[in-house]
PyMOL CGO cylinders between C-alpha atoms (Angstrom):
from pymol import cmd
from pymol.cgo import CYLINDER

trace = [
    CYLINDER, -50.08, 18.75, -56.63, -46.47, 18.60, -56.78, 0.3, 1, 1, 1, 1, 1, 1,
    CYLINDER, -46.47, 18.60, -56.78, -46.31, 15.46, -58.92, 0.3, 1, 1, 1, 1, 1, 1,
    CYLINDER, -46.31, 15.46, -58.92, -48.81, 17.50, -61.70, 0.3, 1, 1, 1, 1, 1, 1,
    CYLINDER, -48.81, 17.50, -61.70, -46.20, 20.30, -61.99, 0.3, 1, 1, 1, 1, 1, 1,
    CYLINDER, -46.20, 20.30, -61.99, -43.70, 17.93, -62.48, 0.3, 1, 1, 1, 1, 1, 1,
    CYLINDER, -43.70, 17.93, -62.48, -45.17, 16.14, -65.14, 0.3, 1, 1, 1, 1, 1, 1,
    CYLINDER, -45.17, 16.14, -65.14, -46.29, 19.38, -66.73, 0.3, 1, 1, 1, 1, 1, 1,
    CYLINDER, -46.29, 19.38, -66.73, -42.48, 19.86, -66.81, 0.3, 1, 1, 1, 1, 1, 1,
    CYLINDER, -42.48, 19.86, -66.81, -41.19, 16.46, -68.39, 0.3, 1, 1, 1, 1, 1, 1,
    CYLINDER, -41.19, 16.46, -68.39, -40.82, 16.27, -71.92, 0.3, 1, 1, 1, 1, 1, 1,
    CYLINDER, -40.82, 16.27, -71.92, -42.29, 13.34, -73.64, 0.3, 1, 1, 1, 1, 1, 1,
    CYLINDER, -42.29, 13.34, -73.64, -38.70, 11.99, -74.66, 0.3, 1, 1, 1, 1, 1, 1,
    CYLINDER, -38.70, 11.99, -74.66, -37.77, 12.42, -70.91, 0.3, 1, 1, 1, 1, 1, 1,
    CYLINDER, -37.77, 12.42, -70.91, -41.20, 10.76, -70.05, 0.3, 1, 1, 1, 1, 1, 1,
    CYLINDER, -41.20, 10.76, -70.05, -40.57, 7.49, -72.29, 0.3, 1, 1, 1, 1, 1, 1,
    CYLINDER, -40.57, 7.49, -72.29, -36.99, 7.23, -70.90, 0.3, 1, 1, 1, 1, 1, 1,
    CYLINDER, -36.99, 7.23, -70.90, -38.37, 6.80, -66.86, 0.3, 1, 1, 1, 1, 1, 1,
    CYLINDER, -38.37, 6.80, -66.86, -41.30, 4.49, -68.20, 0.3, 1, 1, 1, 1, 1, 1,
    CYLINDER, -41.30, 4.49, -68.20, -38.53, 2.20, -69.94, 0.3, 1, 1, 1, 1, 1, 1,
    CYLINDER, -38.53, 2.20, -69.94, -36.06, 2.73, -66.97, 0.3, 1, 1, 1, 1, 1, 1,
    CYLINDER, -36.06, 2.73, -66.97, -39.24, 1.81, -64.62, 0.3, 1, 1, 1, 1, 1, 1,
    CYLINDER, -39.24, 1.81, -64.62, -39.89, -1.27, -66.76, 0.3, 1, 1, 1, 1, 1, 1,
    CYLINDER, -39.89, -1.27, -66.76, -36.43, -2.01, -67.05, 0.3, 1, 1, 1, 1, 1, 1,
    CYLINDER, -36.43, -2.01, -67.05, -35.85, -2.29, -63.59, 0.3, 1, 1, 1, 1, 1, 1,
    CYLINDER, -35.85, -2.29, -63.59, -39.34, -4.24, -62.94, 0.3, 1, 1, 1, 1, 1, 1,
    CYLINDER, -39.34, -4.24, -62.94, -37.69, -6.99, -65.10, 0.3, 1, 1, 1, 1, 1, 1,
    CYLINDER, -37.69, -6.99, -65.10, -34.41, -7.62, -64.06, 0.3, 1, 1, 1, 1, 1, 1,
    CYLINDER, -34.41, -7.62, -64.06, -36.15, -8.10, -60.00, 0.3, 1, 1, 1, 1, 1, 1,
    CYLINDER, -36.15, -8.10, -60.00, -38.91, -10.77, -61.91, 0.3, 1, 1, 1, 1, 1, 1,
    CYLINDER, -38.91, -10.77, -61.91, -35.93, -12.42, -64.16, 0.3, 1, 1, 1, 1, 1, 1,
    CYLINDER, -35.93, -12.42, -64.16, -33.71, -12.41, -60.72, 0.3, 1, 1, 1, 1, 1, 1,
    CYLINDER, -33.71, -12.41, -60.72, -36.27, -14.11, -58.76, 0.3, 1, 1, 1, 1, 1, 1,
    CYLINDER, -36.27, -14.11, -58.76, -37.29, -16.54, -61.33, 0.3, 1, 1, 1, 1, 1, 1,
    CYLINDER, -37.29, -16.54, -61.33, -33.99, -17.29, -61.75, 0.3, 1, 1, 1, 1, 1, 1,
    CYLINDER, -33.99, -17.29, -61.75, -33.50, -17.76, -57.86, 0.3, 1, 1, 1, 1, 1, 1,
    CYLINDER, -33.50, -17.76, -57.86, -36.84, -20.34, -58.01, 0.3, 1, 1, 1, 1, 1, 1,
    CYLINDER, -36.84, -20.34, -58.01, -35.23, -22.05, -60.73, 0.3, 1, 1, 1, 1, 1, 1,
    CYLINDER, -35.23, -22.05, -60.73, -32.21, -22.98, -59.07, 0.3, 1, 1, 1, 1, 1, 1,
    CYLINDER, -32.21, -22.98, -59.07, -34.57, -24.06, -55.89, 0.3, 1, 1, 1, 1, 1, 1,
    CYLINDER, -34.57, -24.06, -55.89, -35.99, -26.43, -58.38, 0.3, 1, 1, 1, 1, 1, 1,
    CYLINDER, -35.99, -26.43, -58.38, -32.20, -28.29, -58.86, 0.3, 1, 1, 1, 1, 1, 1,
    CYLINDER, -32.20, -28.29, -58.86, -31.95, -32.12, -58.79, 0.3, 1, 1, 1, 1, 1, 1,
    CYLINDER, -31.95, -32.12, -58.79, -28.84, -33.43, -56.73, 0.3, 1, 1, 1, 1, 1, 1,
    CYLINDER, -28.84, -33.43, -56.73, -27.45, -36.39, -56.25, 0.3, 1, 1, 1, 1, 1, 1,
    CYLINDER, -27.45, -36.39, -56.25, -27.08, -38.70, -52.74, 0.3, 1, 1, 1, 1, 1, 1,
    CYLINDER, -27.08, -38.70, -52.74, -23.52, -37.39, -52.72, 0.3, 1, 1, 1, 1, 1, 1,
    CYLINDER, -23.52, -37.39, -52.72, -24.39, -33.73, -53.05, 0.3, 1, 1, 1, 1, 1, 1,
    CYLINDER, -24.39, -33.73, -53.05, -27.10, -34.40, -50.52, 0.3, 1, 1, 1, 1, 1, 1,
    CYLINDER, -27.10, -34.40, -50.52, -25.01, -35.47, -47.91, 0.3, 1, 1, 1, 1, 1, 1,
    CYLINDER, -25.01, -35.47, -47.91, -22.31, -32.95, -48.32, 0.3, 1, 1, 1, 1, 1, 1,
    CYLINDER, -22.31, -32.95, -48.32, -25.33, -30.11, -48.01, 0.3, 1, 1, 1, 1, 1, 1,
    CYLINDER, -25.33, -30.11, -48.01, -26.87, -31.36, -44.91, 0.3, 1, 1, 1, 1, 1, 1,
    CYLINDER, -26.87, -31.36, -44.91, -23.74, -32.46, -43.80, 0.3, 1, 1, 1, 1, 1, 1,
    CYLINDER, -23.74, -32.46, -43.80, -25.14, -36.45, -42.70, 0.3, 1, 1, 1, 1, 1, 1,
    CYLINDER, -25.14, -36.45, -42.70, -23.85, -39.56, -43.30, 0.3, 1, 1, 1, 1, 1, 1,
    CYLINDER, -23.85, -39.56, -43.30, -25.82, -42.18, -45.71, 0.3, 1, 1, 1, 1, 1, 1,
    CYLINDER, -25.82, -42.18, -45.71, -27.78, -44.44, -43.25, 0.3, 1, 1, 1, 1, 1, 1,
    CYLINDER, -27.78, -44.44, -43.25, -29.32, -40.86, -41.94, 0.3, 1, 1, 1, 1, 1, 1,
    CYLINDER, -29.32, -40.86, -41.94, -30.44, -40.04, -45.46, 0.3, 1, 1, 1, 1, 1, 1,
    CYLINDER, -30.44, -40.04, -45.46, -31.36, -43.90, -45.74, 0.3, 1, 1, 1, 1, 1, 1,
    CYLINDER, -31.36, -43.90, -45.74, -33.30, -43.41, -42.60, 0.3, 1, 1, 1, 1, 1, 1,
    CYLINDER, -33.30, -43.41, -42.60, -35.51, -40.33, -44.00, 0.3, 1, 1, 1, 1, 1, 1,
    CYLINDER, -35.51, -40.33, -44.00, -36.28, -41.59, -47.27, 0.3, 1, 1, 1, 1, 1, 1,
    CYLINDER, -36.28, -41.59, -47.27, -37.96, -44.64, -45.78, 0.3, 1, 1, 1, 1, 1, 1,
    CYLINDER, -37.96, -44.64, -45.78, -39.78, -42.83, -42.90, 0.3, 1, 1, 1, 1, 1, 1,
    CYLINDER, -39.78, -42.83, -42.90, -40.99, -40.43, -45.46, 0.3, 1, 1, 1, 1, 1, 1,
    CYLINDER, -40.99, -40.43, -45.46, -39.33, -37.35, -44.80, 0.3, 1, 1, 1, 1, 1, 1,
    CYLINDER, -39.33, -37.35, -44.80, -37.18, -37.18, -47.68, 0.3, 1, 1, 1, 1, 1, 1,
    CYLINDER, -37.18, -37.18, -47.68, -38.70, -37.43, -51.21, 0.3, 1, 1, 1, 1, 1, 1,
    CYLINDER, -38.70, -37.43, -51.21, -36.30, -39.46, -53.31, 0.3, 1, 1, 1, 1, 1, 1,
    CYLINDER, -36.30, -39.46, -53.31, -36.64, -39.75, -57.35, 0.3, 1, 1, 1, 1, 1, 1,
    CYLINDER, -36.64, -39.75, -57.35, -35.10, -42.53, -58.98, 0.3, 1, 1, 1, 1, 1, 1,
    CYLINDER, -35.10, -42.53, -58.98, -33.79, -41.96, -62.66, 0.3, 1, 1, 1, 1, 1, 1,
    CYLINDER, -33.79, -41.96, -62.66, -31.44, -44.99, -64.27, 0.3, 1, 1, 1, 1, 1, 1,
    CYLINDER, -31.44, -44.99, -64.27, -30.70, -46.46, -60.78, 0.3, 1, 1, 1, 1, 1, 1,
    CYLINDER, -30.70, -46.46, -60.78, -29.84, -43.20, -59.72, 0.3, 1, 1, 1, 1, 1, 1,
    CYLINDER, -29.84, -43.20, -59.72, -31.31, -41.32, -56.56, 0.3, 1, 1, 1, 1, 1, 1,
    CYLINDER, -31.31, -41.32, -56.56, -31.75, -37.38, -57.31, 0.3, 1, 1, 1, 1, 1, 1,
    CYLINDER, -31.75, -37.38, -57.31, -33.60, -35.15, -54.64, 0.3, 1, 1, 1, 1, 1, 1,
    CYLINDER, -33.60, -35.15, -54.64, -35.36, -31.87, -55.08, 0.3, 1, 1, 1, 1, 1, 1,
    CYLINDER, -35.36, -31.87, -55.08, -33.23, -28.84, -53.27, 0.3, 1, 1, 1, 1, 1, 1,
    CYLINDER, -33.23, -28.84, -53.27, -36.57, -27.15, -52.48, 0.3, 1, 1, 1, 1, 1, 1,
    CYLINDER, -36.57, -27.15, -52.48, -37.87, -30.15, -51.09, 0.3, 1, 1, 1, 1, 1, 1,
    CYLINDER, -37.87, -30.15, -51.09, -34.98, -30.39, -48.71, 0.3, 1, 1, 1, 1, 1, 1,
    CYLINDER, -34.98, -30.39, -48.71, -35.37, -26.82, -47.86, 0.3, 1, 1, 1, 1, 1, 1,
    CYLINDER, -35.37, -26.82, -47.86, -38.85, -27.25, -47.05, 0.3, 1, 1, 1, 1, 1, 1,
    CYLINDER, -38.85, -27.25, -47.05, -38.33, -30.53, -45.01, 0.3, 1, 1, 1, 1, 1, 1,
    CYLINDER, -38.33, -30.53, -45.01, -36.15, -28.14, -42.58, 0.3, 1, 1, 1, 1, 1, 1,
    CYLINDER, -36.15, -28.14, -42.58, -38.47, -27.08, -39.86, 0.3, 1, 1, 1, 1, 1, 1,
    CYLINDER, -38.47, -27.08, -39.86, -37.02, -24.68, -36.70, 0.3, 1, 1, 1, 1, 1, 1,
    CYLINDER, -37.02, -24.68, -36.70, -36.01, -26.35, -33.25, 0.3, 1, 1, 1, 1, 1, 1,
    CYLINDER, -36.01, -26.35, -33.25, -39.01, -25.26, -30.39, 0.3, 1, 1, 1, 1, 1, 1,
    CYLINDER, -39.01, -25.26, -30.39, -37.13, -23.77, -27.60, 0.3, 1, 1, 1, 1, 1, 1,
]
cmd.load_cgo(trace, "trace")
């Protein structure tokens, strides 16, 4: 009821401007969060690997061939998938 006499009160101009503030807003939270899965999606190198998960290279050496760590090979260059190392991360069982 109170939501009827408050639109009964907005004038169309007023209207417009909440729908395109409404909008607005809807936007910038999808462009933030596809920007956020975007940057999940980030290749990086053995060195920038090691330095994230703070390991040394026979570790990382050690994944990769028991299959824990997926590792893409471009022009004799490793690259790994941040998400993929995210994911890979599982909790410690108490």
């Amino acid at each position: 009821m109170q939501n009827s006499i408050l639109l009964q009160n907005v004038t169309p101009e007023a209207l417009a401007e909440l729908i395109k503030e409404g909008v607005k807003s809807q936007l910038d939270d999808f462009k933030k969060e596809l920007n956020f899965q975007n940057d999940k999606e980030d290749l990086l190198s053995r060195e920038q690997v090691l330095e994230l998960l703070q390991i040394n290279s026979s570790t990382l050496w050690h994944w990769q061939n028991k299959g824990k760590i997926t590792v893409y090979k471009f022009a004799n260059k490793c690259y790994y998938k941040r998400s993929e190392l995210f994911e890979n991360i599982k909790p410690l069982k108490k």
